[in-house]
C-alpha positions in Angstrom: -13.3 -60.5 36.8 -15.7 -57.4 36.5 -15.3 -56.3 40.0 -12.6 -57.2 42.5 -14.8 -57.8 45.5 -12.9 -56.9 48.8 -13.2 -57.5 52.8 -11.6 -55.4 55.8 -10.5 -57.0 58.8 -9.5 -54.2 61.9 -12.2 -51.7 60.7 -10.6 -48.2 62.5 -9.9 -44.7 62.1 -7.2 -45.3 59.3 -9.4 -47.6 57.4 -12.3 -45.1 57.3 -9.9 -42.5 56.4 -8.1 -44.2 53.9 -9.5 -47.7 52.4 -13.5 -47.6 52.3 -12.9 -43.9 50.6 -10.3 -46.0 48.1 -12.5 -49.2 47.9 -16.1 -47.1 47.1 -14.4 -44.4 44.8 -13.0 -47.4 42.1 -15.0 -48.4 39.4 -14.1 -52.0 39.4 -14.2 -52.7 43.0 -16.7 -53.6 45.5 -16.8 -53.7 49.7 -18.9 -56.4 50.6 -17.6 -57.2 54.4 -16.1 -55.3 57.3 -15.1 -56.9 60.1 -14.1 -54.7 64.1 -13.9 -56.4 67.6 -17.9 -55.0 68.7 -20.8 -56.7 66.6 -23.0 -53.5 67.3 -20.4 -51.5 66.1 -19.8 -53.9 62.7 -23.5 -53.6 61.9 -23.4 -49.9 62.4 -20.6 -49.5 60.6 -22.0 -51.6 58.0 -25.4 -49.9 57.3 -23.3 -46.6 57.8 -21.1 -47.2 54.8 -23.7 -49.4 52.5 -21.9 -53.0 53.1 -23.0 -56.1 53.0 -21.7 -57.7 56.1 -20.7 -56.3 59.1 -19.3 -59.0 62.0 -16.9 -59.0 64.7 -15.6 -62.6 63.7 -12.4 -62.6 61.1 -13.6 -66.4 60.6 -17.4 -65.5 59.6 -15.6 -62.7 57.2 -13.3 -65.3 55.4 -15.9 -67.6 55.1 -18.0 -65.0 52.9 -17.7 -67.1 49.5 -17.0 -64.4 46.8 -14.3 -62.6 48.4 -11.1 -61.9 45.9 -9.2 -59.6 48.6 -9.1 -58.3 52.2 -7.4 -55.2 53.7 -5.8 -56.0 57.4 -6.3 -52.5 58.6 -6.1 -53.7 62.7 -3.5 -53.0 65.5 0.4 -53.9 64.4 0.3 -57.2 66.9 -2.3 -59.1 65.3 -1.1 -58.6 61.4 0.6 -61.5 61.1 -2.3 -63.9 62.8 -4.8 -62.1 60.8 -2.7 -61.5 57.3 -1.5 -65.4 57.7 -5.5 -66.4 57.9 -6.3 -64.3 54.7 -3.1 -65.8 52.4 -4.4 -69.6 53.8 -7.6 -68.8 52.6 -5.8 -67.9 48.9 -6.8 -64.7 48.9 -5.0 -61.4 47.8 -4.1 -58.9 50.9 -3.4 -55.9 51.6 -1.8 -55.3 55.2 -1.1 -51.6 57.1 2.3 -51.1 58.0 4.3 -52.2 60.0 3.7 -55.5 58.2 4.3 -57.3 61.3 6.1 -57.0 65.3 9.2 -59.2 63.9 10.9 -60.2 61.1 10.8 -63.9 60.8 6.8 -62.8 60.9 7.3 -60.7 58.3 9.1 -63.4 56.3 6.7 -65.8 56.8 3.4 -64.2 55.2 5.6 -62.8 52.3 6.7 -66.5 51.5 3.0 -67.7 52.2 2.0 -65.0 49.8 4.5 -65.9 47.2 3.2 -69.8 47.5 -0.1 -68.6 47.1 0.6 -66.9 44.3 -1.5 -64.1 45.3 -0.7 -60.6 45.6 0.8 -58.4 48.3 1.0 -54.9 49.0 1.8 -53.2 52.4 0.4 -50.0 52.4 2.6 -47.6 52.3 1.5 -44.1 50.7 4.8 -42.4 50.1 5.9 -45.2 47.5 3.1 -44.3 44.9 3.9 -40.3 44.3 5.2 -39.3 40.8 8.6 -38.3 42.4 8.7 -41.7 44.1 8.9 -43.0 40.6 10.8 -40.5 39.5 13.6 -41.1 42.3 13.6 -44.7 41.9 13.9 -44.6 37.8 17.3 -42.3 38.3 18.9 -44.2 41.2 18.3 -47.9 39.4 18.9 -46.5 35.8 22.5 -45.5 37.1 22.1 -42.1 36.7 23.4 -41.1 40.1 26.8 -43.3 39.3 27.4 -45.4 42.4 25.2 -44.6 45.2 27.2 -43.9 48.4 25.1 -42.0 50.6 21.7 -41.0 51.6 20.6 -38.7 54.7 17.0 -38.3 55.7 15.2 -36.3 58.3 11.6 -37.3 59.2 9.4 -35.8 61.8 5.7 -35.7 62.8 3.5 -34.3 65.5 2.5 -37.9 67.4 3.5 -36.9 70.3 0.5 -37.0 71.9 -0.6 -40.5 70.4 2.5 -41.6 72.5 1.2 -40.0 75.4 -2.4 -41.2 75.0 -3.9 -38.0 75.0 -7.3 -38.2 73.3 -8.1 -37.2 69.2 -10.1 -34.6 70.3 -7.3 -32.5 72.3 -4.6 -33.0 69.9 -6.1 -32.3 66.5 -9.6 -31.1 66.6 -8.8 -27.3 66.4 -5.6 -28.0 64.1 -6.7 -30.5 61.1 -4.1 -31.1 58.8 -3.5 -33.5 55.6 -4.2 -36.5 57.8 -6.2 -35.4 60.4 -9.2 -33.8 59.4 -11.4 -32.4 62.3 -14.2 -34.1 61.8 -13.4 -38.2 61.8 -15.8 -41.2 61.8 -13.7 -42.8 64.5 -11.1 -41.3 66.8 -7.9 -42.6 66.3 -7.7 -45.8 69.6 -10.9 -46.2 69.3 -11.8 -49.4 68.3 -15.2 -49.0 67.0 -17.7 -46.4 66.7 -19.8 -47.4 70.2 -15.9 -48.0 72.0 -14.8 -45.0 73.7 -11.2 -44.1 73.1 -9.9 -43.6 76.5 -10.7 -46.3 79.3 -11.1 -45.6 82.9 -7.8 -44.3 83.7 -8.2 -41.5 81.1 -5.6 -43.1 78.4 -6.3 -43.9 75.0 -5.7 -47.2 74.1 -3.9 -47.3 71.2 -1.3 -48.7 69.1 1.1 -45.7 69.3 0.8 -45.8 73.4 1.2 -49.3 74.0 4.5 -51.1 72.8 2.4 -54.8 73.9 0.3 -53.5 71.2 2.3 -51.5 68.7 5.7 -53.0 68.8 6.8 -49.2 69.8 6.3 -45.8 69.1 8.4 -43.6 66.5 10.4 -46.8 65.2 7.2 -49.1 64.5 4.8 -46.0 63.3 7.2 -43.9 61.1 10.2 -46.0 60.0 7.9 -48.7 58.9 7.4 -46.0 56.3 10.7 -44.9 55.6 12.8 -48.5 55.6 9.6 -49.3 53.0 10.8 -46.2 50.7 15.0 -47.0 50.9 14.0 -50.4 50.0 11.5 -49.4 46.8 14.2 -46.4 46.0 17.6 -48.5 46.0 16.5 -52.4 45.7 19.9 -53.4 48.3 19.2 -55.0 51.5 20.6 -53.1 54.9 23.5 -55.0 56.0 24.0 -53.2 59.3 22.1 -51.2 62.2 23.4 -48.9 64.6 20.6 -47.1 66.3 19.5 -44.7 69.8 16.5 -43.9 71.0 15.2 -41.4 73.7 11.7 -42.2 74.6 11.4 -38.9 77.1 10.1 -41.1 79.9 7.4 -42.6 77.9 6.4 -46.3 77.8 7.4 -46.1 73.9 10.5 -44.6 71.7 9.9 -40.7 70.6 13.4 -39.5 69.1 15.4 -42.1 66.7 19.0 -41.2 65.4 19.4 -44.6 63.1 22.6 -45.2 61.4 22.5 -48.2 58.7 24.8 -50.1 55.7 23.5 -51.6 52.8 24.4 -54.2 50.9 25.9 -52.3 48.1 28.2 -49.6 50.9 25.7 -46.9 50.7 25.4 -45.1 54.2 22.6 -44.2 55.1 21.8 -41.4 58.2 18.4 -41.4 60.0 17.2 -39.0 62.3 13.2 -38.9 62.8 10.9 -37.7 65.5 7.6 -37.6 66.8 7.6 -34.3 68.6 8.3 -31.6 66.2 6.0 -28.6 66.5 2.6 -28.6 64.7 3.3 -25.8 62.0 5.9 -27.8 60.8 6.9 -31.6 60.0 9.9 -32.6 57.5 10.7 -35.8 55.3 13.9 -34.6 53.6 16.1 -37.2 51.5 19.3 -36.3 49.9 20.4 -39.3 48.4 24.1 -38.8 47.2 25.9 -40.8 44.2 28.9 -40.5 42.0 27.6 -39.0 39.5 24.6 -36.9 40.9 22.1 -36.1 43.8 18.3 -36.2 44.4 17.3 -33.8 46.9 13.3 -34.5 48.3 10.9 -32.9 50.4 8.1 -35.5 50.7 6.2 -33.2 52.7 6.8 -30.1 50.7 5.6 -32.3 47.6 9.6 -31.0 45.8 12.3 -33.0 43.9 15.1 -32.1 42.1 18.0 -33.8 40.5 21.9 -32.8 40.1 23.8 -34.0 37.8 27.9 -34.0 38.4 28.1 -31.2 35.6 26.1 -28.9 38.0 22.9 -29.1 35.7 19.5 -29.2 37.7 16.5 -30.6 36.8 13.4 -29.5 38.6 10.4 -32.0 38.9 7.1 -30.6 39.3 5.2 -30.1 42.4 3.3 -32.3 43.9 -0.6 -30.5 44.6 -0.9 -30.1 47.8 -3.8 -32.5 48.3 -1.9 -35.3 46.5 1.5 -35.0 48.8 0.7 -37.8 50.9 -1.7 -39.8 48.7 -3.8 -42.2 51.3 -6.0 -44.1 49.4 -3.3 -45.1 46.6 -2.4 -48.8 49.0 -5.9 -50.2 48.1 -6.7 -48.7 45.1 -3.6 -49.8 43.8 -4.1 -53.4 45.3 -7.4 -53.8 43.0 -5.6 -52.2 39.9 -2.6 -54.9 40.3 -5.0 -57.8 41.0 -7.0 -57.0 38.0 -3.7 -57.3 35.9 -3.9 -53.1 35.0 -0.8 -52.0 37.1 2.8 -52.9 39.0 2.2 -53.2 42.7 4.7 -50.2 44.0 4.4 -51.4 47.2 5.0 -55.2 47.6 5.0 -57.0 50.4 9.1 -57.7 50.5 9.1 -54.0 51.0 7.4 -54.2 54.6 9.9 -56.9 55.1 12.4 -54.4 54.1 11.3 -52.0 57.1 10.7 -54.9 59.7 14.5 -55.9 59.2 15.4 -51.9 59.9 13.3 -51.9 62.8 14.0 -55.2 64.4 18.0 -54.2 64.2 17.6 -50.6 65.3 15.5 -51.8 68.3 18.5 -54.6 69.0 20.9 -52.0 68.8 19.2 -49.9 71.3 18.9 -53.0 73.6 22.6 -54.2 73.3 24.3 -51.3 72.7 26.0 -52.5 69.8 26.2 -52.7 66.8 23.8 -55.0 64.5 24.8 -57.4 61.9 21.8 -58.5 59.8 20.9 -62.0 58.7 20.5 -62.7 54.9 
């Protein structure tokens, strides 16, 4: 295979952003369809990035006879339709997080996938920085002893997504890593000719709408972090205990997430959507019988303990590589060309969906959850 020739089904802000940059900057891959909900808009979009096909039909997309691979970059409640379609047609995929709105979804495709003997990756950016690796090497090599407990504070300025204020009043006189102030489309809109707000004013949006999203704070961010306990540790949560304040929204804000894996390990949750915009957090102090890694995913910082007080420094991340975007689907074409590992398999957004799916039944029974095998 000289070229791994991709597709993109859901063709929004994030894939703009993130995957056409990845899929056009490697050498050995090629974009040759695009799919979004307006046909204008898929031609537009089409001529405006240099691709062959532009259509507003997923069928007319997987029907496109040298496709190898497709990015399912749409809204969280119609990845598993949409991921199922591309794994039937036997083609590799590459799925935004959260994988799916359930977990016997999320089971599903991964099997599929696995029958296929195709690859898989969710895309989830955090699991392909050096200290990612780094982490995961001393926790599985044994360094830390046993592994008893891990404590993690996330937070984020999305807010305002959950509110379903538009792009423009939120970020466009405050761009940051992932919102530069100049986009190609606004995040909720669904195409480049689709306004972002309807007729009541509100954007309509994954992160405003739990019908579409699954939720707010739980779906959008712990989709990450259940993804990174999972690649770090490699043992299954056992348990959920979980609250949620959703400050009179329609979707969760504030989640205080307690958990059990399989192994004992505790692990303490607390992440937010509504921290103020000069500063967001993703610390993980991951604490074992013999050591301690200490991260600040945001801060690009690691550093290791060892039980005879010795500390090893790792270097810094660059700033512009903290939160490295286009690593899902440039990954995806390295691993299905043979040249790399896939550090972000699809089991691993299985992973999340199981954290989710028993944090949200916690909240609704007000119990705790036992998880199913």
């Amino acid at each position: 295979m000289n070229k791994v020739r991709c597709g993109i089904i859901g063709a929004g802000n994030w894939a703009t952003v993130a995957h056409i940059p990845a899929i056009r900057s490697h050498p050995r891959a090629e974009l040759i369809a695009l799919h979004t909900l307006d046909a204008g808009s898929a031609r537009q979009m089409a001529r405006d990035f240099e691709v062959p096909l532009g259509t507003a039909s997923v069928g007319e997309l997987l029907s496109v006879r040298d496709l190898d691979a497709v990015i399912v970059s749409s809204t969280q409640n119609v990845h598993y339709e949409q991921t199922r379609a591309v794994l039937e047609r036997g083609l590799h995929v590459l799925c935004e997080k959260p994988l799916t709105l359930t977990v016997a979804q999320a089971g599903e495709v991964v099997e599929l996938a696995e029958r296929q003997g195709v690859e898989f990756v969710v895309s989830c950016p955090w699991n392909y920085t050096p200290h990612a690796c780094e982490a995961k090497k001393l926790i599985q090599s044994g360094k830390l002893g046993q592994l008893k407990m891990i404590n993690i504070l996330q937070t984020n300025f999305v807010i305002d997504y959950f509110m379903g204020r538009p792009y423009a009043e939120i970020f466009a006189g405050s761009p940051n890593l992932q919102n530069p102030s100049q986009v190609y489309i606004e995040p909720g809109q669904l195409s480049p000719n689709q306004p972002a707000a309807g007729r009541d004013g509100k954007v309509r949006s994954h992160l405003s709408d739990p019908e579409i999203g699954g939720g707010g704070q739980v779906y959008s961010q712990v989709s990450h972090i259940g993804a990174y306990i999972g690649l770090l540790t490699g043992v299954e949560p056992v348990e959920v205990f979980a609250r949620f304040d959703n400050v009179g929204l329609p979707v969760d804000v504030y989640n205080a997430i307690n958990m059990k894996l399989a192994d004992g390990t505790l692990v303490t949750l607390g992440t937010h959507g509504a921290t103020m915009m000069s500063e967001r957090n993703y610390e993980i102090r991951i604490y074992g019988t013999e050591g301690m890694i200490l991260l600040e995913l945001w801060k690009g910082k690691m550093e290791y303990h060892d039980i005879d007080c010795n500390i090893e420094r790792f270097p810094d991340i660059p700033e512009a590589d903290i939160y490295p975007m286009h690593a899902p689907a440039g990954n995806m074409v390295d691993v299905i060309l043979g040249e790399a590992e896939n550090l972000s398999p699809g089991r691993l957004g299985l992973y999340a969906m199981k954290v989710i799916e028993g944090a949200c039944e916690s909240v609704r029974t007000n119990r705790n959850v036992i998880l199913s095998g």
